[in-house]
C-alpha positions as protocol buffer text, in pm:
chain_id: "A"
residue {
  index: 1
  type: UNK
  ca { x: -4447 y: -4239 z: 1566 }
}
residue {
  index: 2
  type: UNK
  ca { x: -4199 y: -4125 z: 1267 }
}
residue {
  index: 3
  type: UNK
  ca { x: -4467 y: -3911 z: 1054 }
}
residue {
  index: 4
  type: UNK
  ca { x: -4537 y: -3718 z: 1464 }
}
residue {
  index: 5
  type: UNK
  ca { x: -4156 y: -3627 z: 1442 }
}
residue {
  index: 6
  type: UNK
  ca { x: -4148 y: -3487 z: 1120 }
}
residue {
  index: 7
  type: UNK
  ca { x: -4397 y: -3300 z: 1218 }
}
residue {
  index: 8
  type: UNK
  ca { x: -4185 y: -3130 z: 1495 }
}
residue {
  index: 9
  type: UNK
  ca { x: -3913 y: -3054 z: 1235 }
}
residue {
  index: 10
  type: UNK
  ca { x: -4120 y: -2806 z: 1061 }
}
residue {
  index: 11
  type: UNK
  ca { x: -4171 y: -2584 z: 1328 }
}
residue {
  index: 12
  type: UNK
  ca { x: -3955 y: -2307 z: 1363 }
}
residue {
  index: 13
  type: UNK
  ca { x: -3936 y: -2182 z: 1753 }
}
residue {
  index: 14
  type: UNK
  ca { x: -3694 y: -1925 z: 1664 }
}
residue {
  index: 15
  type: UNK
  ca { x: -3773 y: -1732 z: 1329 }
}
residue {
  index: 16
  type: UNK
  ca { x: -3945 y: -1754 z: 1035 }
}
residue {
  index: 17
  type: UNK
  ca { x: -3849 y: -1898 z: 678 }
}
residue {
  index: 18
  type: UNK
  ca { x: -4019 y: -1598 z: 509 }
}
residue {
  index: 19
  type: UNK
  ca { x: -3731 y: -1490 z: 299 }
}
residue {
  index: 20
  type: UNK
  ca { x: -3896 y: -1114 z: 209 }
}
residue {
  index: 21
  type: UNK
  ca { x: -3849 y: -1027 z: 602 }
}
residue {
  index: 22
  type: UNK
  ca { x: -3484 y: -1150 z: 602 }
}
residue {
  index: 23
  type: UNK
  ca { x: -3433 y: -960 z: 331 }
}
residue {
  index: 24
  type: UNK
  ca { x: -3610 y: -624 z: 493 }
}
residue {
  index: 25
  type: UNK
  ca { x: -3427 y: -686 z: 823 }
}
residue {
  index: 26
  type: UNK
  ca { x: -3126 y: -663 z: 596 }
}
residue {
  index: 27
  type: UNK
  ca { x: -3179 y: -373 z: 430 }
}
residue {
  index: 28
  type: UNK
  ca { x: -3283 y: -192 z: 740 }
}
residue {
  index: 29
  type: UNK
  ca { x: -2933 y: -304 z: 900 }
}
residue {
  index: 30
  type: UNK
  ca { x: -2763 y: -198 z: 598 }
}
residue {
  index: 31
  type: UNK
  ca { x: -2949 y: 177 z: 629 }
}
residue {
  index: 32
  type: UNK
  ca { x: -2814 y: 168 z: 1013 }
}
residue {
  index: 33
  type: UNK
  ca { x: -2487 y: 52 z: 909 }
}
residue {
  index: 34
  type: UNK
  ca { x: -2472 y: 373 z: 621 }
}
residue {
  index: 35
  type: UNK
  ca { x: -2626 y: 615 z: 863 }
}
residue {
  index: 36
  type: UNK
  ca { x: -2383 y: 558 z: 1137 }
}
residue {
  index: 37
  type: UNK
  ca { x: -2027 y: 527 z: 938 }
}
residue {
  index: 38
  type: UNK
  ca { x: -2176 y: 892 z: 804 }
}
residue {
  index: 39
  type: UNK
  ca { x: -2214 y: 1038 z: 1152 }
}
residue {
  index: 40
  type: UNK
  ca { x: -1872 y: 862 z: 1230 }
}
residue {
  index: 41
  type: UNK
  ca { x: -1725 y: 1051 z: 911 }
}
residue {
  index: 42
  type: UNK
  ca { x: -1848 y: 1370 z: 1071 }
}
residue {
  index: 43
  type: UNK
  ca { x: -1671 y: 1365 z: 1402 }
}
residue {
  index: 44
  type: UNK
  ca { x: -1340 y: 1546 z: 1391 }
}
residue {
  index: 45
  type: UNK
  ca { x: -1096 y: 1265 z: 1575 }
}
residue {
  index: 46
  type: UNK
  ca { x: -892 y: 1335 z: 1871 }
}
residue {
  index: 47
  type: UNK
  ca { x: -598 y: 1584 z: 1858 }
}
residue {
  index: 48
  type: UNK
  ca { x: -307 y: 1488 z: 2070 }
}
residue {
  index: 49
  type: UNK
  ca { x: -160 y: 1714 z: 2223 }
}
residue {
  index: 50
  type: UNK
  ca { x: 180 y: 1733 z: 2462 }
}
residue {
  index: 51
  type: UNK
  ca { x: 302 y: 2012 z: 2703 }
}
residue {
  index: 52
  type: UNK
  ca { x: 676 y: 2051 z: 2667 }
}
residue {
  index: 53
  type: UNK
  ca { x: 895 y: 2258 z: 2934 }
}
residue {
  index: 54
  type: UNK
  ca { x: 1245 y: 2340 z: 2742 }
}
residue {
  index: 55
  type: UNK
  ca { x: 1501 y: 2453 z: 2944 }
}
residue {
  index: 56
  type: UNK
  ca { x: 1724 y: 2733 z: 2694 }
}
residue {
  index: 57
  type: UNK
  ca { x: 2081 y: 2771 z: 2811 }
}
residue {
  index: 58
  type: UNK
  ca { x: 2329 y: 3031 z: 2695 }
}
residue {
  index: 59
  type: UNK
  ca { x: 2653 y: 3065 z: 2592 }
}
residue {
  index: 60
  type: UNK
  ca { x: 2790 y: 3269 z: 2908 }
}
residue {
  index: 61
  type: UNK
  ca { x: 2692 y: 3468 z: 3168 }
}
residue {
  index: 62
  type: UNK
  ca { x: 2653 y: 3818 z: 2946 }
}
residue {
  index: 63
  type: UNK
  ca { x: 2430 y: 3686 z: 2705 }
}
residue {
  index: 64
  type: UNK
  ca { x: 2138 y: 3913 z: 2662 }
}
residue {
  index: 65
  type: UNK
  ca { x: 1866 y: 3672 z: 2819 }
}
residue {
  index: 66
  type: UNK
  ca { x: 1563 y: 3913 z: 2741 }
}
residue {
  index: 67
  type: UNK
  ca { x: 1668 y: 3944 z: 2336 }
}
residue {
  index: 68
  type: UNK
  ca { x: 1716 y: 3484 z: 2386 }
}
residue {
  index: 69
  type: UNK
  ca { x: 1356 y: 3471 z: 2484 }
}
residue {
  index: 70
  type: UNK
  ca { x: 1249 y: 3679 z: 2227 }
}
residue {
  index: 71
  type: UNK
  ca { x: 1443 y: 3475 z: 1946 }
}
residue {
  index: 72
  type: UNK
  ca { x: 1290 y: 3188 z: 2104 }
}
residue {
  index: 73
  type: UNK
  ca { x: 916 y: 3294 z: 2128 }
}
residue {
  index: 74
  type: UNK
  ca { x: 989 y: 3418 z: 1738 }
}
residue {
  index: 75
  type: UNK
  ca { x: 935 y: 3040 z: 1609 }
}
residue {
  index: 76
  type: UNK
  ca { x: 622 y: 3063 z: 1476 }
}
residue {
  index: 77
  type: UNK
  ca { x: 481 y: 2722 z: 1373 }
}
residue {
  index: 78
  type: UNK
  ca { x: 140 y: 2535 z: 1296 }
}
residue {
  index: 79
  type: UNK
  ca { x: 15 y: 2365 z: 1621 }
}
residue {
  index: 80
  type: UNK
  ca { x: 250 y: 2525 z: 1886 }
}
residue {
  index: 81
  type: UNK
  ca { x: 209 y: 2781 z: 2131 }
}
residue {
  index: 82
  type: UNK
  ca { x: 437 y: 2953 z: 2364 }
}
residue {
  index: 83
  type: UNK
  ca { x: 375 y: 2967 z: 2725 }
}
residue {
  index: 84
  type: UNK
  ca { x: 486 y: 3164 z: 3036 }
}
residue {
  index: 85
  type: UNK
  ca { x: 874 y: 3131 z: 3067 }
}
residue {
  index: 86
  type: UNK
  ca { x: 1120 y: 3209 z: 3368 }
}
residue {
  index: 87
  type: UNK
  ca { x: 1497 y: 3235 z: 3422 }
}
residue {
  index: 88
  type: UNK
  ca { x: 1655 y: 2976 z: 3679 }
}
residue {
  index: 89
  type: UNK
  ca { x: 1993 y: 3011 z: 3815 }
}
residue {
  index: 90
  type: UNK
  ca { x: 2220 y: 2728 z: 3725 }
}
residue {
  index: 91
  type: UNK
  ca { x: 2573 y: 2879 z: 3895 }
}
residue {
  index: 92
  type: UNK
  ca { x: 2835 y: 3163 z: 3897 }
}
residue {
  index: 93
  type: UNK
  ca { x: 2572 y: 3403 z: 3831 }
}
residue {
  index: 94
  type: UNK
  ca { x: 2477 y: 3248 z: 3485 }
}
residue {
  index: 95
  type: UNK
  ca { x: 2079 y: 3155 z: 3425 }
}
residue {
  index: 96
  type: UNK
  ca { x: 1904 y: 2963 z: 3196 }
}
residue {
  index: 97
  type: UNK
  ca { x: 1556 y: 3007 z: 3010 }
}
residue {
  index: 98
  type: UNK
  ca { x: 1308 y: 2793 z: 3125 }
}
residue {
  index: 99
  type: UNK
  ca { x: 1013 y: 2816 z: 2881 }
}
residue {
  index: 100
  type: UNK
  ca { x: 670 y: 2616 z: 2859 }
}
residue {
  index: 101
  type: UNK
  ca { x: 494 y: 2567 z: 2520 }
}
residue {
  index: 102
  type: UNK
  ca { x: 202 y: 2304 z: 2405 }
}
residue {
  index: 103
  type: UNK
  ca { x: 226 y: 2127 z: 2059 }
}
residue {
  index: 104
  type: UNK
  ca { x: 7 y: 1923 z: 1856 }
}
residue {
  index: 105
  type: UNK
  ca { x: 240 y: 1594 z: 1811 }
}
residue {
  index: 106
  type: UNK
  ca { x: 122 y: 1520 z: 1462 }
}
residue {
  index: 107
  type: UNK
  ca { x: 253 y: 1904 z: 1338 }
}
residue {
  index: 108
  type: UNK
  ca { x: 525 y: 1966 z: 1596 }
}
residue {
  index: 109
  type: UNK
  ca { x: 796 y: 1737 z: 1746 }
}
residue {
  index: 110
  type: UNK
  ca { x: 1079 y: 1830 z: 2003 }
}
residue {
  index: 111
  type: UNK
  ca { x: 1339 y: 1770 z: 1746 }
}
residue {
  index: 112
  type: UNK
  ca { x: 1206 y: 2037 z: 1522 }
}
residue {
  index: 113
  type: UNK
  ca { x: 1199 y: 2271 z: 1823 }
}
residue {
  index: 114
  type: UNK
  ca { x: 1535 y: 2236 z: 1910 }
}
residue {
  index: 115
  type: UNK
  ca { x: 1689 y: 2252 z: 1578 }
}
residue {
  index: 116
  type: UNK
  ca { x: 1469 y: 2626 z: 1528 }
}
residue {
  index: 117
  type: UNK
  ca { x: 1619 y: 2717 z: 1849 }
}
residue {
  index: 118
  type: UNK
  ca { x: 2005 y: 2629 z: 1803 }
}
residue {
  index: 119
  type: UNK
  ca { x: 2004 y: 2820 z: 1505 }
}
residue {
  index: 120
  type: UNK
  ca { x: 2038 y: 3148 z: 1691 }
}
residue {
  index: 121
  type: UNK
  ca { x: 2399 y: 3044 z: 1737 }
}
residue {
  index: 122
  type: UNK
  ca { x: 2477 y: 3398 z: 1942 }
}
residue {
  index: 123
  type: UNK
  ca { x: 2215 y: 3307 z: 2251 }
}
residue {
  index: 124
  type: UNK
  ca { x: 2169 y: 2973 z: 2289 }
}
């Protein structure tokens, strides 16, 4: 009865012991493994964008509100653009710019923005 059950232990249900196909299987993995982190490589990632709506007050109710929105749409930078822009009463005859613009958040933040803006000191 004990030489029948070492018989059993030599079969392998599973897989085989041949060590030249483990070692194919692996290199074929390892080709799959090379091939896709090269495609991956390829693929430009994801750029994140935000759209920002910044509302541009001025100083008083004779400030020249075409020439503030012209200042404003003069900041040029990498990864924003300027959108479509309105005025919006806000009392006693005296309107603010209301102006849309979509940045790329690793190039462009909203503290950058409003430190360009607030340097035109005669507007804004």
């Amino acid at each position: 009865a004990a030489a029948e059950e070492d018989d059993d232990d030599d079969i392998d249900l599973f897989g085989s012991d041949d060590e030249e196909e483990d070692q194919e299987a692996a290199k074929v993995r390892e080709e799959r493994l090379r091939q896709y982190a090269e495609k991956k490589a390829k693929k430009p990632g994801l750029i994140a964008k935000s759209s920002i709506l910044l509302d541009v007050k001025p100083w008083d109710d004779e400030t020249d509100m075409a020439k503030m929105e012209e200042c404003v749409r003069s900041i040029q930078m990498d990864g924003l653009v300027w959108g479509a822009s309105k005025l919006v009463p806000v009392g006693y005859g005296i309107k603010k710019l209301q102006i849309q613009c979509v940045v790329e958040d690793d190039k462009v933040g909203t503290d950058i923005l409003e430190e360009e803006i607030t340097k035109f000191e005669d507007y804004v």
